[in-house]
C-alpha positions in Angstrom: 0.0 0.0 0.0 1.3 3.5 -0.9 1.7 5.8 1.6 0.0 9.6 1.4 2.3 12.1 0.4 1.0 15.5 -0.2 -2.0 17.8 0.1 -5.2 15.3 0.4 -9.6 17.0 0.2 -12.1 15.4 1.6 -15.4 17.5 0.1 -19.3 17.2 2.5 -22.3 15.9 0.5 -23.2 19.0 -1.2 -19.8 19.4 -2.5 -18.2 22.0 0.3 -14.6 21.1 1.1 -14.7 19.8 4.7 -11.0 18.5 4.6 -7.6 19.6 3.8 -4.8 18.3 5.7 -1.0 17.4 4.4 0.7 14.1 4.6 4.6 13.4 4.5 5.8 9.4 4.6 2.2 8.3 5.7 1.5 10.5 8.4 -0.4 14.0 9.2 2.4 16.7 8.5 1.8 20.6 8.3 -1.2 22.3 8.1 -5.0 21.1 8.5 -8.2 22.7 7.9 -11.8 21.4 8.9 -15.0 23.1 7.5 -18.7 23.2 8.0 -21.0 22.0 5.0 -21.7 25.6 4.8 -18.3 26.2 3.9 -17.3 27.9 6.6 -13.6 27.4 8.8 -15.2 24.8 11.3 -11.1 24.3 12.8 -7.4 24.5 11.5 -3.8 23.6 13.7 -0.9 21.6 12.7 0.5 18.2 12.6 4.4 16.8 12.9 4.7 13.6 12.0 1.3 12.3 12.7 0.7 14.5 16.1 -0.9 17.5 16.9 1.9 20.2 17.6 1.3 24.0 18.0 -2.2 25.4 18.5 -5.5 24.3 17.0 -8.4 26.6 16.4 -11.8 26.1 16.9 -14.3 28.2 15.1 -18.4 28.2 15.3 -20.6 27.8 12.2 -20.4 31.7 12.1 -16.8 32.0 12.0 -16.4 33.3 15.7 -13.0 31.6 18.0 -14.5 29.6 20.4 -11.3 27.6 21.8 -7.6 27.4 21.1 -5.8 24.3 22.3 -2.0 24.2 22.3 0.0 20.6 21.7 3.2 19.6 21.9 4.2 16.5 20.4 0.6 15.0 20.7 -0.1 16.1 24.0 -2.6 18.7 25.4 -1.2 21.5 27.1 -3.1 24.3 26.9 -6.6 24.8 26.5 -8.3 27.9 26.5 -12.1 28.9 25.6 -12.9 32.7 24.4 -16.8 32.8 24.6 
């Protein structure tokens, strides 16, 4: 089995992107995205190889921050809700 290498989609239903994430050597790498059906940023953080690392963002269907969570190699470290 080939191993995902690259920028990979996933698309809701009614067509709206609801995934974009990048892969290196099989695992999560870089930058992902998550989005309501609606279209609308639903999340976004970043991966190193295949764990959560930096701080995620968590947005409401109308776009408004709602939590941040910080990770370091996979772990929670941080979390922090802003309505």
């Amino acid at each position: 089995m080939e191993k995902k290498d690259g920028i990979f989609e996933e698309y809701h239903d009614n067509g709206q992107l609801r995934l974009k994430e990048t892969w290196k050597d099989g695992k999560k790498d870089g930058i992902f995205e998550e989005y309501y059906d609606n279209g609308q940023l639903a999340g976004k953080g970043r991966c190193k190889d295949g764990k959560k690392d930096g701080v995620s963002e968590d947005y409401d269907e109308d776009g408004q921050l709602w939590r941040k969570r910080t990770y370091k190699d996979g772990k929670l470290i941080e979390k922090e809700y802003t309505n």
